[in-house]
C-alpha positions as CSV (number, residue, x, y, z in Angstrom):
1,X,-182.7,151.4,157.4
2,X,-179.2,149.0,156.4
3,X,-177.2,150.9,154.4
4,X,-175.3,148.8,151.5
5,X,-172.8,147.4,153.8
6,X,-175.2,146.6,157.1
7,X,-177.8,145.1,155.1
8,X,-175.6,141.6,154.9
9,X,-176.2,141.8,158.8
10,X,-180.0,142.0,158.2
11,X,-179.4,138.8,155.8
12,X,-177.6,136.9,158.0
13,X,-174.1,137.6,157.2
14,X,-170.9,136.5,158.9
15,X,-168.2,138.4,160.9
16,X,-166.4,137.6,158.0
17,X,-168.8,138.4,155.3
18,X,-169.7,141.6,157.1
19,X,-166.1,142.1,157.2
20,X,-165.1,141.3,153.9
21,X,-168.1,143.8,152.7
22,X,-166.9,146.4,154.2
23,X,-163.2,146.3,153.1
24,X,-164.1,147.3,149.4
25,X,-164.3,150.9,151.2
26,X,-160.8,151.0,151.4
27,X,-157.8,151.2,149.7
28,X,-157.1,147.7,148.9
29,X,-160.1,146.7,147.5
30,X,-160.7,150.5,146.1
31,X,-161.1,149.2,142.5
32,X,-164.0,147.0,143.5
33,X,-166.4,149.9,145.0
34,X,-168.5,150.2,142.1
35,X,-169.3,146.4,141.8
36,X,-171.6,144.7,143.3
37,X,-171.7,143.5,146.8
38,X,-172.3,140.0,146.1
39,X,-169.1,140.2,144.0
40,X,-166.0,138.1,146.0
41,X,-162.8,139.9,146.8
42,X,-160.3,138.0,144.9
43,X,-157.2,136.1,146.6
44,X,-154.8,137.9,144.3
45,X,-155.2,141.5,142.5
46,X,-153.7,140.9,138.6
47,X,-153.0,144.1,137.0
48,X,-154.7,145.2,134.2
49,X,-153.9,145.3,130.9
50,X,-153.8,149.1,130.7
51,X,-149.7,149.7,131.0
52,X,-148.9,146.9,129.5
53,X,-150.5,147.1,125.9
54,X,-149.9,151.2,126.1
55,X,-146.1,150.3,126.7
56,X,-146.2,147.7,123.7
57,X,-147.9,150.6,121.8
58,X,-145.5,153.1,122.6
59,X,-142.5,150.6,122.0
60,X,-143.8,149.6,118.9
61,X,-143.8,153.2,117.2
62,X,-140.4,153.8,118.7
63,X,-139.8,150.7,116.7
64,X,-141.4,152.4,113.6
65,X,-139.7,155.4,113.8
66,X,-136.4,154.6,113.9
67,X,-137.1,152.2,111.2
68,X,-138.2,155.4,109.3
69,X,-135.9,157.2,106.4
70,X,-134.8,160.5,106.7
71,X,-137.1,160.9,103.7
72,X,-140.3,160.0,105.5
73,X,-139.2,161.9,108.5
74,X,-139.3,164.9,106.5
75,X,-142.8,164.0,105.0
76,X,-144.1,163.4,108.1
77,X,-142.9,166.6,109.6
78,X,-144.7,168.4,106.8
79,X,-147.3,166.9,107.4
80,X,-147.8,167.3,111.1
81,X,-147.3,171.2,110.6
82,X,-150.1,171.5,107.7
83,X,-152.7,169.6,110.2
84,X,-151.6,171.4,113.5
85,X,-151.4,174.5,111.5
86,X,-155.4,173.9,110.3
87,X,-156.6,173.0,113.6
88,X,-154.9,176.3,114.6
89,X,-156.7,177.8,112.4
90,X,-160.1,175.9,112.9
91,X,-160.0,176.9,116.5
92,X,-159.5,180.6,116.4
93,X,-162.6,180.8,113.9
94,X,-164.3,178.8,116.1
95,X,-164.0,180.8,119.1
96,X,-164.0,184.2,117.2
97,X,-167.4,183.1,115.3
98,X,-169.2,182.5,119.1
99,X,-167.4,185.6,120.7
100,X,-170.5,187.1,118.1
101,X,-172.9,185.3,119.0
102,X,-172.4,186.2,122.8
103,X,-171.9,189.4,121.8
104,X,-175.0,190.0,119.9
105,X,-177.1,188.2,123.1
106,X,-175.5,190.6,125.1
107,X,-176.8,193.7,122.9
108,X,-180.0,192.0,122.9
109,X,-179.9,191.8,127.2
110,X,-178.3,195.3,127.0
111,X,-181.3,196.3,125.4
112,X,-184.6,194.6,127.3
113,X,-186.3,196.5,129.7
114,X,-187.1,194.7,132.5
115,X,-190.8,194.7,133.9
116,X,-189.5,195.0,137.7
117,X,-186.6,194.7,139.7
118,X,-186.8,191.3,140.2
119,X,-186.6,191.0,136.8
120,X,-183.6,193.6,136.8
121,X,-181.8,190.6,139.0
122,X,-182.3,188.3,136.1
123,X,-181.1,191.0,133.7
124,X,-177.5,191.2,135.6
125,X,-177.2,187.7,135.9
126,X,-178.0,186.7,132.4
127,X,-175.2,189.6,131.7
128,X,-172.9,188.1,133.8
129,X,-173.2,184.9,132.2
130,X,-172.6,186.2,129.3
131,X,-169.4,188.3,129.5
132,X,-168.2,185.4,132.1
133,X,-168.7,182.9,129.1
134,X,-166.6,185.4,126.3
135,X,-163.6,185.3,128.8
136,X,-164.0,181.9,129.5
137,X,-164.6,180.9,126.1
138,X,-163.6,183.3,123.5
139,X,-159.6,184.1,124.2
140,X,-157.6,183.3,120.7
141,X,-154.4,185.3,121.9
142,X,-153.0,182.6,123.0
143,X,-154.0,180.3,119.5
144,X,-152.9,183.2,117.4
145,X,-149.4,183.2,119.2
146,X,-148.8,179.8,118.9
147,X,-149.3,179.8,115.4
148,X,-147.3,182.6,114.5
149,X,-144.5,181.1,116.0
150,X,-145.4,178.0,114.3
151,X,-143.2,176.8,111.9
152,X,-142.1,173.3,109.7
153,X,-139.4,171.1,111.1
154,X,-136.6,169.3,108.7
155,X,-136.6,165.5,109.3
156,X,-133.9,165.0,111.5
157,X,-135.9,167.8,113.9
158,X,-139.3,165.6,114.0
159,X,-137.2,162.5,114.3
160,X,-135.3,163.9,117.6
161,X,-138.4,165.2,118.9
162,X,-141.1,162.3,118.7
163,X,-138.5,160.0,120.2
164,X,-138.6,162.0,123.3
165,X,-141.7,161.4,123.2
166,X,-141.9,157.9,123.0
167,X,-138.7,157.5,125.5
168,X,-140.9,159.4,127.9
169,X,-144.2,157.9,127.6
170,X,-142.2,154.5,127.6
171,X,-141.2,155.1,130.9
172,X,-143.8,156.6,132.1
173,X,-146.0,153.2,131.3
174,X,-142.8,151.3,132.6
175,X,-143.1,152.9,135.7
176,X,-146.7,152.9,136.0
177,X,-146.9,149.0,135.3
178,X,-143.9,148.5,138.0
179,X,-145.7,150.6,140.6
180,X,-149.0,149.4,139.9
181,X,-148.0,145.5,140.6
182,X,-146.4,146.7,144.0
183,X,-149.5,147.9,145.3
184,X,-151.7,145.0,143.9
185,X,-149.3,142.8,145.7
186,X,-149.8,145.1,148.7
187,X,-153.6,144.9,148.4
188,X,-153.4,141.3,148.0
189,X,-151.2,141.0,151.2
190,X,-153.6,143.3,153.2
191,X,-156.7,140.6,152.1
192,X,-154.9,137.8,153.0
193,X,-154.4,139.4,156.3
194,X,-157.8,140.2,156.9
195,X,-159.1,137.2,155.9
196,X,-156.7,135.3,158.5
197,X,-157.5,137.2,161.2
198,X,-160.9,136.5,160.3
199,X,-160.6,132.3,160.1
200,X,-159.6,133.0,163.3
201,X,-162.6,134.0,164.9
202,X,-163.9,130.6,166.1
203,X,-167.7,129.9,166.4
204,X,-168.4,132.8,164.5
205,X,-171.4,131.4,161.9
């Protein structure tokens, strides 16, 4: 039975259809695997538009934050600690209020009887799935640490700090869009190569 890619053979395909087919399993033409076959590998690769507009977002509130007043620092510092402090707080209730609910299942499972020992397998397992789950799921030491050593930072502390994060996301997107375009331009090389080698085939229908 033709798979995807040998199934152009049982239509009539080309060396360089055939070819061409197969290339989107590898590297260069990676980005096109999920598309369909019929879809034509393009001359060039453009990057996309993902770096780009997240580096004019990230430039932009750099922008906005150094346009910001020492005033409005110190707001929105106060503001970042009473909603980080919340979800803090949201979270360790969260996790604390299904910590009891596994815990009464598990009395529950603790207590059944099982008919047979078969059914004594399903017993364990269901326990083990259980107290796997509460230390998987339930740990708040970690939540209750970081908000006790949570605390409000002055203006000028918030100001120095979300710049170094926008400096660093900044060139992290820099980067990425820089590094991306080399290996488009790589991918496109590799394609044109292909493609020559293939033109050069003669009487190849």
């Amino acid at each position: 039975m033709p798979s995807g890619y040998t199934q152009a053979i049982a239509d009539g395909a080309t060396l360089e259809q055939f070819a061409l087919g197969c290339a989107r399993a590898f590297g260069a033409c990676i980005s096109m695997k999920d598309e369909p076959l019929s879809s034509e590998i393009p001359e060039e690769f453009e990057p996309s538009s993902y770096y780009v507009d997240n580096l004019k977002k990230a430039k932009k509130e750099h922008a906005e934050l150094m346009a910001m007043s020492d005033e409005e620092c110190s707001a929105m510092a106060k503001k970042e600690y009473g909603q980080h402090s919340i979800h803090l707080m949201a979270m360790i209730n969260e996790k604390s209020c299904l910590k009891l609910k596994y815990e009464k299942m598990l009395k529950k499972v603790n207590a059944w009887r099982p008919p047979t020992e078969d059914h004594a397998v399903l017993k364990r397992f269901m326990k083990s799935q259980i107290t796997e789950s509460i230390d998987a799921d339930c740990s708040i030491d970690y939540l209750e640490e970081e908000l006790s050593g949570l605390r409000e930072l002055s203006g000028k502390e918030w100001r120095a700090k979300k710049k170094k994060l926008l400096l660093g996301t900044i060139d992290y997107y820099t980067k990425g869009a820089v590094n991306e375009k080399k290996t488009l331009s790589k991918s496109s090389l590799w394609v044109k190569q292909l493609r020559r080698s293939l033109k050069s085939k003669k009487g190849d229908k």
